[in-house]
C-alpha positions in Angstrom: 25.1 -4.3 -11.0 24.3 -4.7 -14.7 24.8 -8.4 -15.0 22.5 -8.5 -11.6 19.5 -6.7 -13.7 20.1 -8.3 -16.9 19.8 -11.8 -15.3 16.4 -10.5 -13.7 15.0 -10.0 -16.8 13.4 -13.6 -17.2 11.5 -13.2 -13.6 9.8 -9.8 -14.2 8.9 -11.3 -17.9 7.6 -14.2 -16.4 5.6 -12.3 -13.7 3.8 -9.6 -16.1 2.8 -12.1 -18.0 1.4 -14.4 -15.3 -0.1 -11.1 -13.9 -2.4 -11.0 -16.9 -4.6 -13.4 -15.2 -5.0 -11.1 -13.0 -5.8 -8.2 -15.0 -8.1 -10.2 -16.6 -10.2 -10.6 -12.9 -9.3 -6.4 -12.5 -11.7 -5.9 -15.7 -14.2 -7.9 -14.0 -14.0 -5.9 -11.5 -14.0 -2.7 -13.1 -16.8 -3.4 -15.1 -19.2 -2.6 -13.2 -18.4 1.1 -12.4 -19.5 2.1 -16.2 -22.2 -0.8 -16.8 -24.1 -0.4 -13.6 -25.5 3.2 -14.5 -25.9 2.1 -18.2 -28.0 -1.2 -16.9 -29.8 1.6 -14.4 -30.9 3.9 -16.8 -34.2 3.9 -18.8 -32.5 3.8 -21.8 -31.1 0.7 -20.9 -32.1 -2.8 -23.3 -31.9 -5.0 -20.0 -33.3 -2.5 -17.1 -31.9 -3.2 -13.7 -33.1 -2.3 -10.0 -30.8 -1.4 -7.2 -31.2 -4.6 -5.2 -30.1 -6.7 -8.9 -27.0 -4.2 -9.2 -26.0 -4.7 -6.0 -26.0 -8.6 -6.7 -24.4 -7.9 -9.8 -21.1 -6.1 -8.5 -21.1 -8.5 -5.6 -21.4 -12.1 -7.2 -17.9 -12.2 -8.5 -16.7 -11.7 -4.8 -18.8 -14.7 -4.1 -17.7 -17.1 -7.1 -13.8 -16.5 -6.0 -15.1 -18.3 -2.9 -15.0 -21.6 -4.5 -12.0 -20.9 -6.4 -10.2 -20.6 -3.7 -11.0 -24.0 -2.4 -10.5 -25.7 -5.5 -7.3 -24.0 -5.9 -6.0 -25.3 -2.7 -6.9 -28.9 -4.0 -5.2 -28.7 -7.0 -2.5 -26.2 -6.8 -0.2 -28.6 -5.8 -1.2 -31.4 -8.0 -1.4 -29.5 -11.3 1.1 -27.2 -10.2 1.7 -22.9 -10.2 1.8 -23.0 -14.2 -1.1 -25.1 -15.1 -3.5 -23.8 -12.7 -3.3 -20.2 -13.7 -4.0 -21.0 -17.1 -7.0 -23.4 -16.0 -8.2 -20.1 -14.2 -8.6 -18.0 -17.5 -10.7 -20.5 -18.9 -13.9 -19.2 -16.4 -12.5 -15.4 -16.4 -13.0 -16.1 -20.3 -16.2 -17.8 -20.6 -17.7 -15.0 -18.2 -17.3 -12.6 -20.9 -19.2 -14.7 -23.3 -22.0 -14.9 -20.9 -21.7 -11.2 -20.5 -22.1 -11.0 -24.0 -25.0 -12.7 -24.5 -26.9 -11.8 -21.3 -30.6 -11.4 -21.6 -31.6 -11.1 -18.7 -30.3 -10.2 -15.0 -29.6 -13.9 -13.7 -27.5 -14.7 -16.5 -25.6 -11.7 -15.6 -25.2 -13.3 -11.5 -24.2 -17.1 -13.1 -21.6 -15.2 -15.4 -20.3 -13.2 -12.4 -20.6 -16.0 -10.3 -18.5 -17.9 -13.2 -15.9 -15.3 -13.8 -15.2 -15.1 -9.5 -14.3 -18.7 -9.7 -11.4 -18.1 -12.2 -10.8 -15.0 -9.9 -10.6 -17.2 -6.7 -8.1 -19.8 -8.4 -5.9 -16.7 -9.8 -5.7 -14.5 -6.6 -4.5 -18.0 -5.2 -2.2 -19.5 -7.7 -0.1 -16.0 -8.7 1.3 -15.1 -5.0 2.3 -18.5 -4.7 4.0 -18.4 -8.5 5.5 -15.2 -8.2 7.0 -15.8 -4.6 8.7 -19.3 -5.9 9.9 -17.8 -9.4 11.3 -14.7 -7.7 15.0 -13.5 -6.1 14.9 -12.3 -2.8 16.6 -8.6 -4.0 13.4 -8.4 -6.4 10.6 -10.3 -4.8 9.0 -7.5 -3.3 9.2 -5.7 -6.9 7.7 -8.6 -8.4 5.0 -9.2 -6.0 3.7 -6.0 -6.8 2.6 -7.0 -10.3 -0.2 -8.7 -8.8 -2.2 -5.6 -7.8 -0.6 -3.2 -10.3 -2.2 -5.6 -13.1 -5.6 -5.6 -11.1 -5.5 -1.9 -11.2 -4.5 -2.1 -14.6 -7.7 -4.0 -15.5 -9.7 -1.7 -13.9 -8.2 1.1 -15.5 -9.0 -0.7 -18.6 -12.7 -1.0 -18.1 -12.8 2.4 -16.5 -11.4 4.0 -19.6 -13.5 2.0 -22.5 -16.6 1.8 -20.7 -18.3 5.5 -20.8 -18.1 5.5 -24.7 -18.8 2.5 -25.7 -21.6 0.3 -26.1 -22.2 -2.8 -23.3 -21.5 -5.2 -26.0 -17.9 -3.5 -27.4 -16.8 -3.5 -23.5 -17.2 -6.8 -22.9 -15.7 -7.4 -26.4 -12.7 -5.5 -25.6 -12.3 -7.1 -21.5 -12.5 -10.7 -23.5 -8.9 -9.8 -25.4 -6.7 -9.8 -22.0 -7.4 -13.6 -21.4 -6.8 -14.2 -24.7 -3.1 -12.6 -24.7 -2.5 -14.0 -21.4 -3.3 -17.7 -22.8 -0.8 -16.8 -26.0 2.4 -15.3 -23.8 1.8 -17.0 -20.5 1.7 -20.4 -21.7 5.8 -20.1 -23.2 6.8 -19.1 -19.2 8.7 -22.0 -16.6 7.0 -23.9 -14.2 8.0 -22.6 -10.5 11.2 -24.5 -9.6 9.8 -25.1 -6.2 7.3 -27.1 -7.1 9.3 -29.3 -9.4 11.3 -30.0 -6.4 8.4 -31.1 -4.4 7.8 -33.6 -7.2 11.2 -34.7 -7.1 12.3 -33.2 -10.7 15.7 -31.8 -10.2 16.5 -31.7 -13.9 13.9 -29.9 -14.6 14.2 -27.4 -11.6 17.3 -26.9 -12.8 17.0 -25.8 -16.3 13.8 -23.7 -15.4 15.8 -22.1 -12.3 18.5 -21.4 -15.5 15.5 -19.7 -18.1 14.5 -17.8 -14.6 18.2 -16.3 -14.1 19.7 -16.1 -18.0 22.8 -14.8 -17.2 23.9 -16.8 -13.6 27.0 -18.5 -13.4 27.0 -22.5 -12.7 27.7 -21.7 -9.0 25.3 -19.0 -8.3 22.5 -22.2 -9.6 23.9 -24.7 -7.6 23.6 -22.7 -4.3 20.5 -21.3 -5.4 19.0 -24.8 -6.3 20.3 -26.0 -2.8 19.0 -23.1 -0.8 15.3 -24.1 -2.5 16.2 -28.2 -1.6 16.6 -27.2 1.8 13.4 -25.0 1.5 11.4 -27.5 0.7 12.6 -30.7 1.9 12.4 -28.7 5.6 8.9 -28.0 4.5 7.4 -31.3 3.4 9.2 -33.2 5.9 5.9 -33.5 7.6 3.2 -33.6 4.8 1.2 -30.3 5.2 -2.6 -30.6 5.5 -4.9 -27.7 6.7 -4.4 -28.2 10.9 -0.7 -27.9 10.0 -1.7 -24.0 9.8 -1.7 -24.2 13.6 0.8 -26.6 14.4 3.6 -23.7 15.1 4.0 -20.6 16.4 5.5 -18.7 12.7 2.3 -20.6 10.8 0.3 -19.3 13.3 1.0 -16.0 13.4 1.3 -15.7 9.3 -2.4 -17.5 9.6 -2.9 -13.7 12.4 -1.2 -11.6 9.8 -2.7 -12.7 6.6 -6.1 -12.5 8.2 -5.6 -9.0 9.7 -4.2 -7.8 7.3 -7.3 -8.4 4.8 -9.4 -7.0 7.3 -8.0 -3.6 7.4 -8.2 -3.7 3.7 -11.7 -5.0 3.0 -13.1 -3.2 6.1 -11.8 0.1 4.6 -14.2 -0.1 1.9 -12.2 -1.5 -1.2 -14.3 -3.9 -2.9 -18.1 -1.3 -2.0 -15.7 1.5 -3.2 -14.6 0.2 -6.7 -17.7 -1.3 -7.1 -19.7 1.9 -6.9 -17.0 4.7 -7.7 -19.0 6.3 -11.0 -22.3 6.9 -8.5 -19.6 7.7 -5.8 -18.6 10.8 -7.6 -21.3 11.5 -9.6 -22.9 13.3 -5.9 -19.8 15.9 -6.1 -21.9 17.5 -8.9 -18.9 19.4 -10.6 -18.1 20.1 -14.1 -16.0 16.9 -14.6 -18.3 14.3 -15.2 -17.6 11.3 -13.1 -16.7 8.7 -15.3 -13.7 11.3 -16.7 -12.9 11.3 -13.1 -13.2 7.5 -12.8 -10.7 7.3 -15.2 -8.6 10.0 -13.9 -8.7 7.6 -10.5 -7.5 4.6 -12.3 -4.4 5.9 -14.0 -3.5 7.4 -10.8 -4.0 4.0 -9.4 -2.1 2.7 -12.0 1.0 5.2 -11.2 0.4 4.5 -7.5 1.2 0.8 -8.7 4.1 1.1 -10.5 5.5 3.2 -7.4 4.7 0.9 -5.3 6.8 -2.1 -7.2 9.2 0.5 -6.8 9.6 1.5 -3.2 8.7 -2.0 -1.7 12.2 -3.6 -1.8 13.5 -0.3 -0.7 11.2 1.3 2.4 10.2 -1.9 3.5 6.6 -3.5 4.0 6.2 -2.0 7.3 6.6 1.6 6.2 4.7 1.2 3.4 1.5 -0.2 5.5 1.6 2.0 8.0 1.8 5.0 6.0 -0.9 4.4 3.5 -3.6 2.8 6.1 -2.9 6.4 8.1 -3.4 8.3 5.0 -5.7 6.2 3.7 -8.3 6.8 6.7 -7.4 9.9 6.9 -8.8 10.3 3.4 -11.7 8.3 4.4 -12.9 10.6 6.9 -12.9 13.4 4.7 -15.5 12.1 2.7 -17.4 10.4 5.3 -17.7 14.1 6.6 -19.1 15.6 3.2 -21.6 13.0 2.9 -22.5 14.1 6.7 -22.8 18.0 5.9 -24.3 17.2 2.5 -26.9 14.4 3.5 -27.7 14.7 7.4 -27.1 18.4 7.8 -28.3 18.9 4.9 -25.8 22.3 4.0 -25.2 23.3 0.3 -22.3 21.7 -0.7 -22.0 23.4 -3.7 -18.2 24.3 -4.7 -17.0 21.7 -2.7 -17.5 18.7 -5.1 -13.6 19.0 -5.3 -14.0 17.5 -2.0 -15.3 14.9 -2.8 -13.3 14.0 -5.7 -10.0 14.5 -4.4 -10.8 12.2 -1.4 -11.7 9.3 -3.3 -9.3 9.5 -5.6 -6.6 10.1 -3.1 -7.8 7.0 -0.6 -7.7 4.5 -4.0 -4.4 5.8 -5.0 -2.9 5.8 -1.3 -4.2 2.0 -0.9 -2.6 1.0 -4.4 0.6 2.2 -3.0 1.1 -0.3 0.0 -1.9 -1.9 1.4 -4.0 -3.0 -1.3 -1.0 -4.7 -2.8 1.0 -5.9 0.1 -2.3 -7.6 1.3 -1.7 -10.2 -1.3 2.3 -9.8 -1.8 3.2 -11.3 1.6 0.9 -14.2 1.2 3.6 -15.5 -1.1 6.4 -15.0 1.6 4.7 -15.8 5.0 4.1 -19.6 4.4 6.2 -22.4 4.2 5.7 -24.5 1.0 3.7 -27.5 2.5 1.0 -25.2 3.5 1.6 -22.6 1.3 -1.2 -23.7 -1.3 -4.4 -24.1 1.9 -3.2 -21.2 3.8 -3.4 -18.9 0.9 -6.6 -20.3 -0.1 -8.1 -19.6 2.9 -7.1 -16.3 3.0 -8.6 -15.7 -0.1 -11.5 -17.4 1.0 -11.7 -14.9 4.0 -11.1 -11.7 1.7 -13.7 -12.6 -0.7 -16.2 -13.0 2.3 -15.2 -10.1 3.3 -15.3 -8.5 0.1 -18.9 -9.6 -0.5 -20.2 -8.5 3.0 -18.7 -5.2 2.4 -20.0 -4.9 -0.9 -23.1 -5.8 -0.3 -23.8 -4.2 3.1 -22.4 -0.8 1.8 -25.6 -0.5 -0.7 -27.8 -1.5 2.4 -26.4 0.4 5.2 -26.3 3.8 3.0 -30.1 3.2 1.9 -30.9 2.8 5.7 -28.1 4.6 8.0 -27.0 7.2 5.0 -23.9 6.8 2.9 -21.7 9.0 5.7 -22.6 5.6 8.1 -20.4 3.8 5.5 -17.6 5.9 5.1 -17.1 6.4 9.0 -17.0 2.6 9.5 -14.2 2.0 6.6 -12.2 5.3 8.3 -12.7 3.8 11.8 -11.3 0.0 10.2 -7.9 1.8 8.8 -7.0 3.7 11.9 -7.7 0.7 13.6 -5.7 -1.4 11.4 -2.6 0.7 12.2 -2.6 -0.5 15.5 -2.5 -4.2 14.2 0.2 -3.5 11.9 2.4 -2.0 14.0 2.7 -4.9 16.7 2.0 -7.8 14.4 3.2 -7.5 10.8 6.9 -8.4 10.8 9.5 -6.7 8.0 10.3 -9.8 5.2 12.2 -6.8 3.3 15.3 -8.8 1.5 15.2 -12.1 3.3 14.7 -15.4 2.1 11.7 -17.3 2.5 13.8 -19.9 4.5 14.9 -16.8 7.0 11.2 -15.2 7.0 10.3 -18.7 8.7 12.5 -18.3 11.2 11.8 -15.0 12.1 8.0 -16.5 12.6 9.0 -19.3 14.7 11.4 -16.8 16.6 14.5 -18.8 15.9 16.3 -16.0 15.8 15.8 -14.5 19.3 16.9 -18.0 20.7 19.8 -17.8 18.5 20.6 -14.7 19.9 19.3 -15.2 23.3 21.9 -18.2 23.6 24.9 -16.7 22.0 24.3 -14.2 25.2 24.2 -16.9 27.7 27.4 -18.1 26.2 29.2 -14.9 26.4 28.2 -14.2 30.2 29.0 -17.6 31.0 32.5 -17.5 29.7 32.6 -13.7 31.6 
């Protein structure tokens, strides 16, 4: 059992630091909560409107759009490695734009900038992180990817109040910085140097990957990944291949639901705006203590959820935290009703409001915020891996946007309670799609999660009946 972890040891290295990337695009994110009232006030030095902030927390959502299409171009060209460190090139220079902002369109191109290096990284790491990882682990591993967002947030969240705009965006610019300096020493995925026929080299990164493997464990596990993906490029993927068969079909249905449930629930409006969220409990903690409050509880949430993934199961997980999480939802949906449209004196009650948000982020950090993205990595076969996680990218930042967007309009016009009912009524929606569509990948290979898809298994089964009552 030792040996098992010490060999691991190179993978969850190799993941934190390809992670950074994305907590790199989590302090983009995360910005805004503690800049947006800054840029709002009349102290500000570069005074905003509503409308402009809204544009401002929303135009990184619509740069990632591109970056997911040119990641699907050249993730398979450049390859896993290359491409995540091409993405922190615009996650960096949107910080030096941020910097030197005078104005608020140089604040929507460096937005605009920093969501393309967003796009290519919320692309790229799934598919790096599912090719680098064992199966006993993957899960584990996976969750890196959203517990380094939440990280990045956190990291904004907890700087931002009591510093200036300048020192914040100072500070955000040293996490693509480290991740250029450790990321850069890591092996390329072995799966890819396997697509371009370099078994050497597959070989000795599979060996950096697993330290401590014996000659035999390598050989099967370079054979499984051969098999993998010679099955997979037989028939050279291209975007139709997404509908070709039934298992890429119904990954294309899962992946796609999957981020509607999550965007629909309010993610992207909710950390965009949480400071103004909970600045209308009017309690004595101010709401960017509670902001950061939120993110280290998100952070926790994370680092439980890397841990009870590869034990509970994906399944579990989903349908547990979308029920709580709308559950949480219609709480405060419900004091923005009594406060706003029934106008009652909520005074007291702030706590309400506080504990709801906080515990609907936290909740979503523990399964479906980061298994949104996780099973992209595992629900693909390689030859389509790189377009069918691009789209679905492409389809959460839309959806990211619209929500985003829409939530500033829709409370100005239909009051903020309009908002919160929709993202309540998306979750317990969402439930019902989990539970007849999402399939458990829990400790399988990404060779038997494909069969599973394509229901090879039930025939297998199906026929092994047939023989039985025939010999009866």
């Amino acid at each position: 059992m030792n040996e098992s972890r010490i060999k691991w040891w190179p993978q969850y290295l190799a993941a934190i630091t390809a992670t950074l990337s994305m907590a790199t695009s989590g302090s983009h994110i995360g910005w805004t909560s503690p800049i947006l009232p800054k840029l709002k006030s009349s102290e500000s030095y570069m005074p905003i409107t509503s409308d402009d902030a809204s544009w401002i927390a929303s135009f990184v959502l619509l740069g990632s759009i591109p970056g997911n299409i040119i990641a699907a171009f050249i993730v398979d060209r450049l390859g896993r490695k290359m491409c995540l460190l091409l993405a922190g090139i615009p996650l960096t220079v949107s910080w030096i734009l941020i910097i030197v902002a005078w104005c608020p369109y140089v604040l929507y191109i460096s937005r605009f900038i920093g969501g393309i290096g967003l796009g290519v990284a919320y692309v790229v790491c799934p598919m790096y992180i599912g090719e680098i990882a064992d199966k006993e682990i993957r899960g584990s591993l996976g969750s890196f990817i959203k517990l380094m967002v939440t990280f990045g947030e956190l990291y904004a969240h907890a700087i931002g109040p009591f510093v200036s705009y300048e020192c914040l965006a100072y500070s955000c610019a040293v996490i693509p910085i480290i991740f250029f300096l450790t990321f850069g020493w890591m092996p390329e995925s072995p799966y890819y140097l396997l697509m371009r026929n370099r078994e050497d080299k597959a070989m000795n990164n599979l060996k950096c990957l697993k330290r401590y493997a014996t000659e035999d464990q390598l050989e099967e596990d370079i054979e499984q990944m051969q098999k993998t993906v010679l099955r997979d490029l037989s028939d050279k993927g291209n975007i139709w291949d997404l509908f070709n068969t039934p298992g890429n079909r119904r990954a294309v249905v899962i992946s796609f639901g999957l981020q509607l449930v999550l965007q629909f629930s309010g993610l992207a409006a909710i950390e965009s705006y949480t400071q103004e969220i909970l600045e209308e409990a009017d309690t004595d903690l101010s709401a960017g203590i509670a902001v950061i409050v939120l993110s280290v509880l998100q952070l926790i949430a994370g680092i439980g959820a890397a841990a009870l993934v590869d034990r509970l199961g994906r399944r579990p997980l989903l349908l547990v935290t979308t029920l709580l999480g709308g559950l949480s939802l219609t709480v405060t949906g419900t004091f923005y009703l009594l406060k706003h449209y029934m106008l009652m004196n909520m005074t007291g009650f702030g706590w309400v409001l506080h504990a709801s948000v906080i515990f609907y982020e936290l909740i979503i950090a523990l399964g479906l915020n980061p298994l949104s993205y996780m099973m992209l990595g595992e629900l693909f076969p390689t030859n389509v891996k790189g377009a069918a996680v691009s789209i679905a990218n492409m389809w959460a930042s839309l959806l990211a946007f619209f929500v985003s967007k829409m939530y500033q309009v829709i409370s100005d016009s239909c009051g903020v309670y309009t908002s919160f009912g929709w993202f309540a009524v998306s979750c317990f929606l969402g439930i019902v799609f989990i539970l007849f569509m999402v399939p458990e990948t829990k400790g399988k290979s990404l060779l038997e999660i494909q069969e599973e898809l394509n229901c090879k298994k039930k025939k297998q089964q199906n026929n092994r009946k047939i023989h039985v009552n025939t010999l009866a």
